[in-house]
MILUMRO-468883 format. One line per field, with one value per residue (C-alpha): residue number from 1; residue in three letters; x, y, z. Coordinates in pm, 1 decimal, decimal comma, always signed. Each point is the difference from the previous one (the first is absolute). Layout:
# MILUMRO-468883
seq: NUM_...
type: ala_...
x: X_...
y: Y_...
z: Z_...
# end
This chain:
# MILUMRO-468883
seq: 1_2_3_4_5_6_7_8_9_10_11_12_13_14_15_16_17_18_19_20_21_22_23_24_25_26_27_28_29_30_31_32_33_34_35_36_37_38_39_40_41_42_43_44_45_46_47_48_49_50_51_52_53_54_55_56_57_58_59_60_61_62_63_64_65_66_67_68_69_70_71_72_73_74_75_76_77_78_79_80_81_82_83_84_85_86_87_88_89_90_91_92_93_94_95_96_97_98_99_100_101_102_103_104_105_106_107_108_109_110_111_112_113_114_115_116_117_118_119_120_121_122_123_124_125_126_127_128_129_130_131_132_133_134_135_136_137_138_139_140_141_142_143_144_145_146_147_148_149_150_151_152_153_154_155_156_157_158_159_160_161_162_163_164_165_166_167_168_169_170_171_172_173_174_175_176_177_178_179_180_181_182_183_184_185_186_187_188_189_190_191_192_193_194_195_196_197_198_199_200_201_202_203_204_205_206_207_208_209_210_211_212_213_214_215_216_217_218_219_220_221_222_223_224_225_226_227_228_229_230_231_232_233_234_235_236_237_238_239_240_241_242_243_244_245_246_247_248_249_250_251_252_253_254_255_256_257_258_259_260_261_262_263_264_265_266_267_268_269_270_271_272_273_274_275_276_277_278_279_280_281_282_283_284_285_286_287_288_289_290_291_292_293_294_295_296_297_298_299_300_301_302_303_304_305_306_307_308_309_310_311_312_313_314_315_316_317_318_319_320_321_322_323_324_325_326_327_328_329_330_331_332_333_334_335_336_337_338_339_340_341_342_343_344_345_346_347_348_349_350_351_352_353_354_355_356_357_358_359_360_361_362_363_364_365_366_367_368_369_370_371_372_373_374_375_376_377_378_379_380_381_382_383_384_385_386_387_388_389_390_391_392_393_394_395_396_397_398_399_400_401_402_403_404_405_406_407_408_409
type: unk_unk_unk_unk_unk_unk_unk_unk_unk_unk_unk_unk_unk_unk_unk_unk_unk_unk_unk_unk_unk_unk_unk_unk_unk_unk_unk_unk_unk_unk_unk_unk_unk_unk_unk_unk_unk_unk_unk_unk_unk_unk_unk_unk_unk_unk_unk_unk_unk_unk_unk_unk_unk_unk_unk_unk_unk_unk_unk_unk_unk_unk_unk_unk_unk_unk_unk_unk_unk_unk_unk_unk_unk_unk_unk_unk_unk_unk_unk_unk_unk_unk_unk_unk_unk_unk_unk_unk_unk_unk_unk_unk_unk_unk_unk_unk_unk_unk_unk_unk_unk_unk_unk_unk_unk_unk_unk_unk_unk_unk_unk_unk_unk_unk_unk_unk_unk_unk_unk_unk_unk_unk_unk_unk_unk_unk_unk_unk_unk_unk_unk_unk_unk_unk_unk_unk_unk_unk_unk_unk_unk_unk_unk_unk_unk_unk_unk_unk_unk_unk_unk_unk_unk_unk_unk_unk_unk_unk_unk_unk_unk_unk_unk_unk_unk_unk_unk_unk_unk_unk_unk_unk_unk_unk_unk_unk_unk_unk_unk_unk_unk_unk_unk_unk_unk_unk_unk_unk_unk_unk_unk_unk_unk_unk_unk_unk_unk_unk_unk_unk_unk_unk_unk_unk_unk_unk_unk_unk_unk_unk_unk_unk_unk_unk_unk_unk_unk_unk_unk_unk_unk_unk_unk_unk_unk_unk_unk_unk_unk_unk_unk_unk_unk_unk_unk_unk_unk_unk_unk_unk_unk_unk_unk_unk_unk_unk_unk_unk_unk_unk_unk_unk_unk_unk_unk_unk_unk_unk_unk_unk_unk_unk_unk_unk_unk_unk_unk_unk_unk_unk_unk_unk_unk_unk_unk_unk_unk_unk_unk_unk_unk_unk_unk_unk_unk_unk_unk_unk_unk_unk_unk_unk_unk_unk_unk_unk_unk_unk_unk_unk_unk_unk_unk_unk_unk_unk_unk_unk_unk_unk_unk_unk_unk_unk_unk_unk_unk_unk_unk_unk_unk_unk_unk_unk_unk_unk_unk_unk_unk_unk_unk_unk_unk_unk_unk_unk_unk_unk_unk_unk_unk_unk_unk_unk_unk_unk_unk_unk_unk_unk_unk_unk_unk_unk_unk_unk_unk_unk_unk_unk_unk_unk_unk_unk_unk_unk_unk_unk_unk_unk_unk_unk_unk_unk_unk_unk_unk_unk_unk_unk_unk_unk_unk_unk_unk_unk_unk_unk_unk_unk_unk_unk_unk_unk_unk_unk_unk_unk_unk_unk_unk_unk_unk_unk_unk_unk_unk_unk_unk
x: +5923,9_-5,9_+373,6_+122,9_+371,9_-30,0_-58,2_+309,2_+225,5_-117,4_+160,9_+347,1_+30,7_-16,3_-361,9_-155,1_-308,7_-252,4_-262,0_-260,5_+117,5_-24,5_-336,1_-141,6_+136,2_-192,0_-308,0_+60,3_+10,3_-303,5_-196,8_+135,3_+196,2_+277,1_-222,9_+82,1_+361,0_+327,4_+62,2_-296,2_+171,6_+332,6_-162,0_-227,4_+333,1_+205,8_-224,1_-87,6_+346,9_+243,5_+33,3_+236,6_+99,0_+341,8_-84,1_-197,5_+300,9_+84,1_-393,1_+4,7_+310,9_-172,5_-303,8_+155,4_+199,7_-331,9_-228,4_+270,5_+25,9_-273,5_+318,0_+303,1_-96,3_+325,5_+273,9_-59,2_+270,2_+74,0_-25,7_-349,5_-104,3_+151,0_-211,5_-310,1_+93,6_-179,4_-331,7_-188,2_-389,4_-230,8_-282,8_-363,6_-58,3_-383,0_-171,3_+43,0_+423,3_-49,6_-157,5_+263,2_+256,8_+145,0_-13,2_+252,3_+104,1_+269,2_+256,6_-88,8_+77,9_+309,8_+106,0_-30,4_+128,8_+330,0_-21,8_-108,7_+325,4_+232,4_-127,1_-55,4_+275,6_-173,8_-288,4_-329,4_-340,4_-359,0_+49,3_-143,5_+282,7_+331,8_+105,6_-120,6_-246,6_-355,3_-87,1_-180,6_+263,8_+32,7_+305,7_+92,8_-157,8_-285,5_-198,7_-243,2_-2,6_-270,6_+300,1_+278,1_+394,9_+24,2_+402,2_+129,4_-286,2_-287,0_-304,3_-280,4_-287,3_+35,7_+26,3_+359,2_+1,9_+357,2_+266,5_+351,8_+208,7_+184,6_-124,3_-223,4_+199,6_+319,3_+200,0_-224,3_+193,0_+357,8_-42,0_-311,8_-9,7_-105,4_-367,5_-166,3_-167,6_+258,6_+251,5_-257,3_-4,9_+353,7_+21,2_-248,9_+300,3_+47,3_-269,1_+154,1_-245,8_+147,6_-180,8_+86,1_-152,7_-292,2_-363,5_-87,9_-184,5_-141,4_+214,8_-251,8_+242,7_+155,7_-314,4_-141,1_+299,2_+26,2_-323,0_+44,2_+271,2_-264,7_-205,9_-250,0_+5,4_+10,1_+315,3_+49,2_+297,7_+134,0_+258,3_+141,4_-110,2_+238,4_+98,0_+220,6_+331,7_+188,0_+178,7_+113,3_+285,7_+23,6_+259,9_-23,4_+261,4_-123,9_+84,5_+272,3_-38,1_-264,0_-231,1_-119,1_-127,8_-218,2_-317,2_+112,9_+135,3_-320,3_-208,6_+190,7_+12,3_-396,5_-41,5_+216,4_-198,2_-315,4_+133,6_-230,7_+205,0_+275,0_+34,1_+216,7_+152,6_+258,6_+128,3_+327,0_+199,5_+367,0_+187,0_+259,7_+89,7_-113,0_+240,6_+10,5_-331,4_-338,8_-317,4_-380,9_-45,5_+161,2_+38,6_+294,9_+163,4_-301,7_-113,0_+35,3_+257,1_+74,1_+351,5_+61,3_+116,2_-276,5_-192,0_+126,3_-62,1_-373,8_-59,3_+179,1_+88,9_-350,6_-154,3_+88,9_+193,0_-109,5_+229,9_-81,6_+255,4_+193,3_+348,0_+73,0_+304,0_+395,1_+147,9_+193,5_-380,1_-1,9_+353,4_+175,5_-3,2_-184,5_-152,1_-323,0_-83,0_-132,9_+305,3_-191,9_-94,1_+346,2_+82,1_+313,2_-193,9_-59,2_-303,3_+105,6_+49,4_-351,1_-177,4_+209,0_-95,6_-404,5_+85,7_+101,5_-259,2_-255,4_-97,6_-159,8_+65,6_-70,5_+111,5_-220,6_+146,0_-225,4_+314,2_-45,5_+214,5_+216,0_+129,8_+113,0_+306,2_+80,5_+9,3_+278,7_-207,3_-249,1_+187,2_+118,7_-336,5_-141,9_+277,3_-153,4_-366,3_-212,7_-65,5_-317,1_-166,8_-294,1_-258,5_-287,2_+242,3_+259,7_-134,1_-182,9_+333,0_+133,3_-340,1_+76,5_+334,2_-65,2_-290,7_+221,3_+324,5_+285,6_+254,3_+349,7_+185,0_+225,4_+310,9_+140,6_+343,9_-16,7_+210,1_+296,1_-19,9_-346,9_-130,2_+4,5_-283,9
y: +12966,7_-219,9_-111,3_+258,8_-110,3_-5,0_+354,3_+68,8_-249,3_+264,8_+302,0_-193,9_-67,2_+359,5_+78,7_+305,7_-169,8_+188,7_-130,6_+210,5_-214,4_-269,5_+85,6_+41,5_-355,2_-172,3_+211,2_-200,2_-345,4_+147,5_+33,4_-353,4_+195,2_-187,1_-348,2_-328,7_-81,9_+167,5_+79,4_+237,7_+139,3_+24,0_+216,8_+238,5_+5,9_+151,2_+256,8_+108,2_-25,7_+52,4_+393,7_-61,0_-201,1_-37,9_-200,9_-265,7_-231,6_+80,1_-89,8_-331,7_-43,3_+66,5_-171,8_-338,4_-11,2_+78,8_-242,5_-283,3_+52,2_+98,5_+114,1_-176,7_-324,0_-206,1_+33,9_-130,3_-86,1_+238,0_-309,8_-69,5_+337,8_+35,3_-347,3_+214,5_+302,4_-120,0_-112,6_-251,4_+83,0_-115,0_-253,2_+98,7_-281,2_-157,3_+49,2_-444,9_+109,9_+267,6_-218,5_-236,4_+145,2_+0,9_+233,5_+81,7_+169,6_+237,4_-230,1_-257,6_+247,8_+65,6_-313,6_-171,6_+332,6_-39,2_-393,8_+60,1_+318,8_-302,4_-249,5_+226,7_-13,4_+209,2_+203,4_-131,4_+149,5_-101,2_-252,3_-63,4_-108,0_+244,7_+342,5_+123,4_+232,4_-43,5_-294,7_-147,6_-39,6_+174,9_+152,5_+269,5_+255,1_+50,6_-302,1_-82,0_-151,1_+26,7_+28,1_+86,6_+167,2_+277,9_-14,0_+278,4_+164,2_+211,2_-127,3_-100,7_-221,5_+146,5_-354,2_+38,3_-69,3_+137,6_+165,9_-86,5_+181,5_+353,3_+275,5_+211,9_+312,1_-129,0_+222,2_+304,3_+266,4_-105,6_-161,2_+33,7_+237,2_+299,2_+133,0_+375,4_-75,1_-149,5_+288,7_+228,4_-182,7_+87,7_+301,8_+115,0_+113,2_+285,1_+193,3_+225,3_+308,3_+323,9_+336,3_+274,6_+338,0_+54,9_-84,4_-61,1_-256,4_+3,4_-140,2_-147,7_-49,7_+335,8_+133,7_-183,2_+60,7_+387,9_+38,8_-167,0_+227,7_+350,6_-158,0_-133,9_+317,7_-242,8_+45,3_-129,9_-151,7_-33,5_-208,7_-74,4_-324,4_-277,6_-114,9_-259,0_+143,5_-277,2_+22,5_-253,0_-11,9_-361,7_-48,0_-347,8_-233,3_-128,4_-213,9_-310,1_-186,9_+205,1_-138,1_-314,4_+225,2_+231,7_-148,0_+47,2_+403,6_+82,6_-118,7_+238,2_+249,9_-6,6_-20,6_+288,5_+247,1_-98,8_+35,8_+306,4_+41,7_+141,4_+394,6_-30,7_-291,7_-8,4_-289,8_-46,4_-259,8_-77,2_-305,2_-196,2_+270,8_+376,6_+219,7_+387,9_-72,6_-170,6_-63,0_+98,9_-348,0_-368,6_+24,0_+250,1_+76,8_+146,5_+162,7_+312,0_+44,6_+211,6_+73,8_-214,8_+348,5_+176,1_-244,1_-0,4_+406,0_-60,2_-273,0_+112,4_-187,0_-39,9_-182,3_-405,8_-163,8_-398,8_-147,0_-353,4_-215,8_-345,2_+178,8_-237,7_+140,9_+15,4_+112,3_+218,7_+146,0_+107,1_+97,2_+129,6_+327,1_+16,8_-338,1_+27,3_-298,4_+230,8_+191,5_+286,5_+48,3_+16,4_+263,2_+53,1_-36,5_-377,8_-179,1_-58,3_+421,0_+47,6_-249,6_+161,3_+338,0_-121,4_-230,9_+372,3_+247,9_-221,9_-1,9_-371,8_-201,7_-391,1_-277,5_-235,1_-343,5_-244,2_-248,8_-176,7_+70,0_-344,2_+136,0_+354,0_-140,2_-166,7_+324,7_+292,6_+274,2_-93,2_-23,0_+336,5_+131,3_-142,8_+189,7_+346,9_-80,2_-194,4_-347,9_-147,9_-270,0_+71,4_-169,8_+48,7_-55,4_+147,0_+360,8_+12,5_+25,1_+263,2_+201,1_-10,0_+140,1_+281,4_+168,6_-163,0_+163,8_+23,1_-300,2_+97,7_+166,0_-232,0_+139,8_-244,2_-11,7_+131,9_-224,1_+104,0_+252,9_+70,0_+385,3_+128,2_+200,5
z: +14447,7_-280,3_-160,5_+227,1_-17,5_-335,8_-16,7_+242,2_-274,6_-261,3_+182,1_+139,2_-384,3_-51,6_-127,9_+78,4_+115,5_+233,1_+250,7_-210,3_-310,9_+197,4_+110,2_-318,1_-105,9_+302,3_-154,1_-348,5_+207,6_+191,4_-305,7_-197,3_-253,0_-0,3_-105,9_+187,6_-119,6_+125,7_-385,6_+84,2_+321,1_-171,2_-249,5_+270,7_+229,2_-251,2_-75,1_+296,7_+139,9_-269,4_-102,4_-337,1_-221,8_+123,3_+317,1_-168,0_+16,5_+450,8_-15,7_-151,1_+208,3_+360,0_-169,4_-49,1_+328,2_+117,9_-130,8_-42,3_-402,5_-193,3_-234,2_+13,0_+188,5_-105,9_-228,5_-387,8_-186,3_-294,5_-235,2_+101,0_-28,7_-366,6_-57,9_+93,9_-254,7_-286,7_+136,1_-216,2_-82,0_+246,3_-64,4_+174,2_+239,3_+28,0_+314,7_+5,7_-7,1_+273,8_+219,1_-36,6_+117,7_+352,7_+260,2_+195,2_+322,8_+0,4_+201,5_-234,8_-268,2_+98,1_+57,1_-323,7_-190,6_+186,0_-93,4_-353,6_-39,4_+102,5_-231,9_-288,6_-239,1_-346,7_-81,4_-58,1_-94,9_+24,8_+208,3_+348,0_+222,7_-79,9_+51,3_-414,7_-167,0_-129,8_+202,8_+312,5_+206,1_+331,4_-48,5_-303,5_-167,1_-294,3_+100,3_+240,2_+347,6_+307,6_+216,7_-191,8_+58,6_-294,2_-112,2_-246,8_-246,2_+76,1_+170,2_-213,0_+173,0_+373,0_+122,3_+141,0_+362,2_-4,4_-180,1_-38,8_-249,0_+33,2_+157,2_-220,8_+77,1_+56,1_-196,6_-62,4_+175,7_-171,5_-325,1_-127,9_-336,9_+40,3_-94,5_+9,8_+305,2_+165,2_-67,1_+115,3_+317,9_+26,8_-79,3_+273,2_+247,5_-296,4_+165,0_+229,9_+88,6_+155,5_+55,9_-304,7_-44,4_-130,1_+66,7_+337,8_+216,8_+357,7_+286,9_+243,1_+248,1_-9,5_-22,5_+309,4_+211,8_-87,2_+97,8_+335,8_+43,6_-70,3_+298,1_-240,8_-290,8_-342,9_-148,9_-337,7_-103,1_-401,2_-88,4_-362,7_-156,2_-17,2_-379,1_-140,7_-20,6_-162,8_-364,1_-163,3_-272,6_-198,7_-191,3_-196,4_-164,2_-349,2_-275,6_+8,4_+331,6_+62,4_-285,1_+228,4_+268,3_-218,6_+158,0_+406,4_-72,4_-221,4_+247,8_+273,9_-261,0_-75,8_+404,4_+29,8_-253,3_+195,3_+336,9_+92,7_+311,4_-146,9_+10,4_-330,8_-232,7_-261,5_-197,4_-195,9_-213,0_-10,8_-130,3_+242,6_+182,4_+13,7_-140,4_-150,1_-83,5_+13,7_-189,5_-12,2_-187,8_-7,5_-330,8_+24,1_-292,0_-146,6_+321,3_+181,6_+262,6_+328,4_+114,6_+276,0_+163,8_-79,0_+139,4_+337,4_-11,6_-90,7_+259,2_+335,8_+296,4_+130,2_-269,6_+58,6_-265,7_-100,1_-253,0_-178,8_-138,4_+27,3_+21,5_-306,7_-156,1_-84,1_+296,5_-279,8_-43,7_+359,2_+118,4_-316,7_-188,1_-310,4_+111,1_-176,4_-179,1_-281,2_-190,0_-100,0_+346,6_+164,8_+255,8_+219,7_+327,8_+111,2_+58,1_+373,8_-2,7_-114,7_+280,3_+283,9_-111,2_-16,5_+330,9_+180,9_-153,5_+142,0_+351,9_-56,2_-218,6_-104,7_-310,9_-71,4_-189,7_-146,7_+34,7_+275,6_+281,5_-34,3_-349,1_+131,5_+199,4_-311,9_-154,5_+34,6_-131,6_+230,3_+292,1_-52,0_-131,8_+323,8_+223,4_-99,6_-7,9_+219,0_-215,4_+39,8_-233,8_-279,3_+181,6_+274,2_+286,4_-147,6_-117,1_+348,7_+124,0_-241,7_+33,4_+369,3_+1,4_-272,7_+266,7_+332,6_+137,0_-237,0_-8,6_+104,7_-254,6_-216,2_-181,9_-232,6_-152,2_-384,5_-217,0_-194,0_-237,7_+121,7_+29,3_+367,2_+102,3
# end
C-alpha cells in the first residue's frame, strides 16, 4: 500500500488512525483530489486521517519526519523571522519578469538558502537575491518565485516548493487562546451517559440472547435509556487580576451554557477567594448572593465543582480570619476554611488558572490553592486535563494544614 509506513508513524505518535480512514484517503488519491502537489496531500491526509483538532500539531510532526520537511526544514533564526513580520507590498511581475527568473531544483534550493542565511546580515524586501518580502527572490514570503522556499507569513502565490518556518500547530493544544469551539472540544469528556428511570428502549442484545434461551419463543427485552448524568457547578474569580482574562473565561462560560451535554449547569462569582458567600453576577456588590453554605446543601456531592481563578491574592486573603479583601464582607471563617469545605462536599473537583503554570510556584496562595484542588491551566490542553479528571476516578484525598488562627472544620 501506498505511504504505508507513514500510516504506521501516525499511530506510534499516538493517532487514532484506522485502516478504514486510511482507506478512504487512498480513495481521495484514487480520484486526484488531493491535486498534484504534496500541499494538496497534506491537506486530503489530514482530513481523512486526523479526527480533532487537537492532533493537528503530532500530524505535522509525523508528516515532516515523513516527507523530510514540508514544515520545519531547518532552523531560522528568530532575527530573520522578525525581519519577515512586516511584509512589504508586492509588485505584479510581467509575464517578460516571470520568465526570467531561475528555476531551481530543490537541492539547489537548499543550498543557496543555507549560503544566503550565512551571508545575510539585515532585512531586505523586493529584491531578488535575499531572504525579504514582496520580491522575486527564491527565498521569503509575499513574493513570487517558480521555485521558491516560503519563510514566516502565509502563503500567497502557491509557488513555494517548500516551507520552512514553525509548525502551523505548534502550540495549539497549550497556549493557544481559547475559542467556543475549541472549549467545546474540551469539554466533550463531560458527557458521561448512565441508565435512569424512566422511558424505556429496546436491548437488542438482551433481547436476542433471552430468546435463545426460550428455544427460539421472542422475548423482548427493555432497558432504560442512557442520559447524560453530569452536573456541573462553576464558580468564577472576577475583577482585579482577573480583568485581563475576561475574553478566555467568557468564552468557557458561553461554551459552558451551550454545552447540551450537561444534565444541569450553574454558574457563580466570587472575588479572590470564596468566602461566606458568592454571587449570581461579577458585578457583586449590586448582585444577588447565595450563602456559600446553602450552596453546598443545594448542590450535593454528585454534582462536579469547576472553579476559575489565578489564585492572585494576599496570602492574608487566603489563610487569615476576616481576610476578605472587602471590609463589609468580613466573616470569622477563612478563605482557606471555605475551599476545604467545597474541596470535601465534592466528590470531583478541578481549578482552572489562566496563569501559566511557571507563575504558580512563584505564588503562595497558589501553591496552597493547588494542594486542595487539582490545578490545571485555562487552555485547550490544559482544561482537557481538568475535564478528564472531574468524569475520571477521584484524585487522592489531600488534607492541608490550616494556618494560624484559621477556622477548623
Amino acid at each position: 500500500m501506498v505511504f504505508l509506513e507513514f500510516f504506521y508513524a501516525l499511530r506510534e505518535a499516538g493517532l487514532k488512525s484506522t485502516f478504514q480512514e486510511w482507506r478512504m484517503l487512498l480513495e481521495c488519491l484514487e480520484q486526484g483530489l488531493h491535486d498534484s502537489k504534496i500541499e494538496g496531500f497534506y491537506h486530503v491526509a489530514r482530513a481523512c486521517l486526523v479526527k480533532s483538532e487537537s492532533d493537528f500539531d503530532a500530524f505535522d510532526l509525523v508528516f515532516a519526519q515523513y516527507f523530510e520537511g514540508i514544515e520545519g526544514v531547518v532552523d531560522i533564526p528568530q532575527e530573520l523571522l522578525e525581519w519577515l513580520a512586516d511584509p512589504k507590498p508586492f509588485e505584479e511581475l510581467t509575464e517578460e519578469m516571470r520568465a526570467a527568473l531561475e528555476h531551481l531544483d530543490i537541492d539547489e534550493l537548499m543550498r543557496r538558502f543555507q549560503e544566503t542565511m550565512a551571508e545575510q546580515t539585515e532585512r531586505h524586501d523586493g529584491g531578488s537575491k535575499w531572504v525579504g518580502t514582496g520580491g522575486r527572490s527564491p527565498f521569503g514570503h509575499g513574493g513570487e518565485h517558480p521555485t521558491g522556499l516560503r519563510v514566516g507569513g502565509p502563503g500567497g502565490k502557491r509557488t513555494a516548493m517548500k516551507v520552512a518556518e514553525d509548525r502551523s500547530f505548534a502550540d495549539y493544544r497549550t497556549d493557544v487562546t481559547l475559542d467556543t469551539r475549541n472549549v467545546k472540544l474540551a469539554l466533550r469528556r463531560l458527557r458521561q451517559l448512565t441508565r435512569t428511570d424512566g422511558p424505556e428502549e429496546l436491548d437488542i442484545d438482551a433481547t436476542i440472547d433471552q430468546t435463545c434461551r426460550e428455544a427460539g419463543e421472542i422475548e423482548l427485552v427493555f432497558r432504560p435509556k442512557r442520559k447524560n448524568d453530569v452536573r456541573l457547578l462553576l464558580l468564577m474569580d472576577v475583577g482585579g487580576t482577573m480583568d485581563p482574562y475576561f475574553e478566555p473565561v467568557s468564552r468557557l462560560l458561553s461554551a459552558l451554557h451551550e454545552e447540551r451535554g450537561l444534565r444541569d449547569f450553574k454558574a457563580y462569582y466570587f472575588h479572590n477567594c470564596v468566602y461566606e458567600r458568592v454571587f449570581e453576577t461579577g458585578h457583586l456588590l449590586r448582585s444577588e448572593s447565595i450563602m456559600t453554605a446553602d450552596l453546598m446543601r443545594i448542590y450535593g456531592e454528585r454534582w462536579k465543582l469547576m472553579i476559575v481563578g489565578d489564585g492572585a491574592m494576599h496570602p492574608s486573603e487566603l489563610n487569615s480570619s476576616r481576610g476578605n479583601i472587602n471590609p463589609r464582607m468580613e466573616t470569622d471563617t477563612s478563605g482557606l476554611a471555605w475551599l476545604d469545605r467545597l474541596r470535601r462536599h465534592f466528590d470531583r473537583s478541578v481549578w482552572l488558572n489562566p496563569d501559566r503554570p511557571s507563575e504558580w510556584a512563584m505564588s503562595t496562595t497558589c501553591r496552597t490553592i493547588s494542594s486542595l484542588f487539582p490545578m490545571s491551566h485555562l487552555s485547550v490542553q490544559g482544561l482537557e486535563e481538568g475535564v478528564k479528571g472531574l468524569v475520571g476516578a477521584r484524585a487522592a484525598t489531600v488534607r492541608p494544614i490550616l494556618a494560624p488562627g484559621a477556622n477548623s472544620l
